[in-house]
C-alpha positions, 0 to 999 in steps of 0.5 A: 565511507567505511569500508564492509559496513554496508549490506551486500547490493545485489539483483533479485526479482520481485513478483506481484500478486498477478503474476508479473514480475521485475528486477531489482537491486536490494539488499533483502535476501540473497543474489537470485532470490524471488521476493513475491509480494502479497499486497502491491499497487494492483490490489491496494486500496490506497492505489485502487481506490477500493470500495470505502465504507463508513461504520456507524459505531454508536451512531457517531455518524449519524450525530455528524450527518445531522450537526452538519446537515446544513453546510455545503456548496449552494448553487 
């Protein structure tokens, strides 16, 4: 490896939206710095599983509702 290409690794704290915190090693900021988040895995909701609503624009929707109205797992 070259030596004084790579960015400087050091310790710095990450804070959560709830308030929690951690240490970590990364070369954002400088050595002591706090990096506060404003989106994490406690409120994401890719890792939350957060309320999912589908839009009907245009009534595309509805077209898929009724093309496949028919298919499905039958018992």
């Amino acid at each position: 490896m070259k030596n004084d290409i790579h960015p400087d690794y050091h310790d710095i704290t990450v804070q959560k939206t709830d308030g929690t915190t951690f240490t970590t090693r990364s070369t954002w900021g400088k050595a002591g710095d706090t990096l506060k988040l404003d989106i994490d895995p406690n409120t994401h909701p890719a890792w939350t599983g957060g309320a999912h609503q589908l839009v009907d624009t245009g009534g595309q929707l509805a077209k898929f509702n009724k093309r496949f109205a028919g298919i499905g797992i039958k018992s």
